[in-house]
Every structure is written in structure tokens, then in C-alpha cells.
C-alpha positions, 0 to 999 in steps of 0.5 A: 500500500502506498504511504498517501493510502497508509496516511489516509486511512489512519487518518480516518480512524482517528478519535477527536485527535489531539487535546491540551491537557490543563496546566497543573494547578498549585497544590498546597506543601505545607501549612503553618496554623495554630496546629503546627505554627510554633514547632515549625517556627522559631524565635529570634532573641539576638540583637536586633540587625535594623537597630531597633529599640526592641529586645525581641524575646525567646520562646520561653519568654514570649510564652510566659509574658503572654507576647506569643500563644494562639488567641481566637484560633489563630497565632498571636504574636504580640509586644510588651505594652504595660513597661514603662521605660523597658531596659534594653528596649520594648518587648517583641517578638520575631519568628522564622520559619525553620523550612527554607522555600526556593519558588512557590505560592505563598498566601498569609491569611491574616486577622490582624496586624501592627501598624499605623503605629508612631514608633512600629515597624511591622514586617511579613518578609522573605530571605535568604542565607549570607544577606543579602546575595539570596535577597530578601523579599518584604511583602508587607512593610511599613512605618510609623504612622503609615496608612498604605503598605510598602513592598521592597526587594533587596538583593546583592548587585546586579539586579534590576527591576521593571513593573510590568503587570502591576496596579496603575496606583502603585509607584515603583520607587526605585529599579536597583535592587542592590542592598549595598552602599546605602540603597533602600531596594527596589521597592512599591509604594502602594495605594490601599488603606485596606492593605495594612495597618488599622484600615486592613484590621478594620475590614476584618484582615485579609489575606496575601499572596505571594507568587515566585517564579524564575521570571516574576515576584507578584504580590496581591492583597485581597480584602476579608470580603474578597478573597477569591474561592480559590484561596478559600478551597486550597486550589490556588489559581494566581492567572483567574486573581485580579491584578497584582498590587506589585509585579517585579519583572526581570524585563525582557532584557534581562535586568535581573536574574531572579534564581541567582538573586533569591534562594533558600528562603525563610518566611519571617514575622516580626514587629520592631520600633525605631531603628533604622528606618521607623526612628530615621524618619521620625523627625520628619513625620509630623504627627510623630515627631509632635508626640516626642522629641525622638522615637525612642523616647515616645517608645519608651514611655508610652507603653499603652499605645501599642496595645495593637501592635500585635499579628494575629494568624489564622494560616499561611500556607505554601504551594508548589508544583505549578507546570506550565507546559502543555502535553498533548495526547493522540487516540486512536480507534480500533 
């Protein structure tokens, strides 16, 4: 038989011939709740490297001050708000996961959290080994009295940055990433009262996302009253969500190799006060600067005033195996 006979009677006998199968969806890796929270998690008790006026405590005695523990159903991470004039600097707590992530899809669901606060610094952040050569990604982020959040990546040279894929509203303030000689990162400012401090406990919280990939860093924030379905039934599906609040791209050109600026990453809670960024601007915000002649000293004496300083988790969870690529599949009939 020749091959144009061959080639069409098998044609004839093929069944639908061709389908795309669907990209596989993220699936969750680990979860942290009030389960597991603090066996997977540890404390930091050792100077604190932004220079705050902080003494952020060990396990032992976060538990018996009652600055960590589990409140409402979620994780309670809290700071000393009855010393006044605590030697050494206010109690606070400061966590890291004890499993390090390379990519993934990360979402906090949290009820409340620190900020808006003269004198606080609150952060949910990322980082890598030997900083800041395998980056540091700050997710939420802010000072003071604050009213919107701030994102920032840090990494060692050689790194830049464009905004591509993110909200209109957010600002790209800076495109070099490098952490050295004095630069501040590659950071958003963002436009949202609903994305941090009192107006994001005030709805009730909300979640974030993160989503890190070879080519992308894309963070969202979604409202209480808005986190998709996806996120609520644990499948994921970052391509249906809205528009990022911040999208860091590595740009067609190749500004920034992102697997060789961030690896092995720890996920970190923690609430400072003053230091190098709350207590350098301090003179420069009014409604601060009025209360007190320098951060530390309104810090100090005034212990009731951050009695809301205090992260309250329900989960955050960790999802991997996105793929992609497509496969296509050929049947044939008897």
C-alpha cells in the first residue's frame, strides 16, 4: 500500500485527535496554623540587625509574658505594652520559619496586624542565607504612622527591576535592587488603606499572596470580603486573581536574574520600633515627631499605645508544583 493510502486511512480512524491537557494547578506543601505554627517556627532573641529599640524575646519568654500563644484560633504574636521605660528596649517578638522555600505560592491569611503605629515597624518578609546575595523579599512593610503598605526587594548587585503587570496606583520607587552602599531596594509604594495597618484590621484582615517564579515576584492583597474561592478551597489559581498590587519583572532584557538573586528562603514575622528606618524618619513625620522629641523616647514611655501592635494568624500556607507546559495526547480507534 502506498504511504498517501497508509496516511489516509489512519487518518480516518482517528478519535477527536489531539487535546491540551490543563496546566497543573498549585497544590498546597505545607501549612503553618495554630496546629503546627510554633514547632515549625522559631524565635529570634539576638540583637536586633535594623537597630531597633526592641529586645525581641525567646520562646520561653514570649510564652510566659503572654507576647506569643494562639488567641481566637489563630497565632498571636504580640509586644510588651504595660513597661514603662523597658531596659534594653520594648518587648517583641520575631519568628522564622525553620523550612527554607526556593519558588512557590505563598498566601498569609491574616486577622490582624501592627501598624499605623508612631514608633512600629511591622514586617511579613522573605530571605535568604549570607544577606543579602539570596535577597530578601518584604511583602508587607511599613512605618510609623503609615496608612498604605510598602513592598521592597533587596538583593546583592546586579539586579534590576521593571513593573510590568502591576496596579496603575502603585509607584515603583526605585529599579536597583542592590542592598549595598546605602540603597533602600527596589521597592512599591502602594495605594490601599485596606492593605495594612488599622484600615486592613478594620475590614476584618485579609489575606496575601505571594507568587515566585524564575521570571516574576507578584504580590496581591485581597480584602476579608474578597478573597477569591480559590484561596478559600486550597486550589490556588494566581492567572483567574485580579491584578497584582506589585509585579517585579526581570524585563525582557534581562535586568535581573531572579534564581541567582533569591534562594533558600525563610518566611519571617516580626514587629520592631525605631531603628533604622521607623526612628530615621521620625523627625520628619509630623504627627510623630509632635508626640516626642525622638522615637525612642515616645517608645519608651508610652507603653499603652501599642496595645495593637500585635499579628494575629489564622494560616499561611505554601504551594508548589505549578507546570506550565502543555502535553498533548493522540487516540486512536480500533
Amino acid at each position: 500500500m502506498r504511504t498517501s493510502q497508509i496516511l489516509s486511512r489512519l487518518g480516518a480512524s482517528l478519535v477527536c485527535a489531539a487535546s491540551l491537557v490543563k496546566a497543573a494547578a498549585y497544590t498546597v506543601e505545607d501549612t503553618y496554623d495554630s496546629s503546627n505554627f510554633f514547632s515549625q517556627f522559631n524565635f529570634f532573641s539576638a540583637a536586633d540587625p535594623t537597630n531597633g529599640f526592641v529586645a525581641y524575646s525567646s520562646a520561653v519568654t514570649a510564652n510566659k509574658s503572654g507576647l506569643a500563644g494562639y488567641a481566637s484560633g489563630g497565632v498571636f504574636l504580640g509586644v510588651d505594652h504595660t513597661t514603662t521605660n523597658p531596659s534594653g528596649g520594648r518587648g517583641s517578638t520575631r519568628v522564622s520559619s525553620n523550612k527554607a522555600y526556593t519558588h512557590g505560592l505563598f498566601i498569609a491569611d491574616i486577622e490582624h496586624m501592627p501598624g499605623g503605629i508612631c514608633g512600629v515597624w511591622p514586617s511579613l518578609w522573605t530571605f535568604g542565607p549570607n544577606w543579602p546575595n539570596n535577597g530578601e523579599i518584604d511583602i508587607i512593610e511599613g512605618v510609623n504612622d503609615a496608612t498604605t503598605n510598602t513592598v521592597t526587594l533587596h538583593t546583592s548587585s546586579g539586579c534590576a527591576m521593571t513593573s510590568t503587570g502591576s496596579l496603575s496606583s502603585s509607584n515603583l520607587t526605585g529599579t536597583n535592587c542592590n542592598a549595598g552602599n546605602g540603597n533602600d531596594g527596589c521597592g512599591f509604594s502602594t495605594a490601599s488603606t485596606q492593605g495594612y495597618g488599622a484600615g486592613f484590621n478594620a475590614v476584618g484582615g485579609g489575606v496575601y499572596a505571594m507568587e515566585w517564579t524564575s521570571t516574576s515576584i507578584k504580590i496581591w492583597n485581597f480584602p476579608r470580603a474578597s478573597i477569591p474561592a480559590d484561596i478559600t478551597s486550597s486550589s490556588p489559581d494566581p492567572s483567574t486573581w485580579s491584578t497584582p498590587v506589585s509585579a517585579f519583572s526581570s524585563g525582557s532584557d534581562g535586568g535581573c536574574a531572579i534564581d541567582s538573586h533569591f534562594s533558600g528562603h525563610n518566611i519571617v514575622f516580626d514587629t520592631t520600633f525605631c531603628g533604622d528606618w521607623a526612628g530615621n524618619v521620625w523627625s520628619s513625620t509630623p504627627t510623630c515627631s509632635a508626640l516626642a522629641s525622638t522615637c525612642e523616647a515616645y517608645v519608651a514611655a508610652n507603653p499603652a499605645a501599642f496595645a495593637e501592635a500585635y499579628w494575629l494568624i489564622n494560616s499561611v500556607k505554601v504551594y508548589q508544583g505549578a507546570n506550565t507546559s502543555t502535553k498533548r495526547e493522540v487516540a486512536f480507534k480500533a
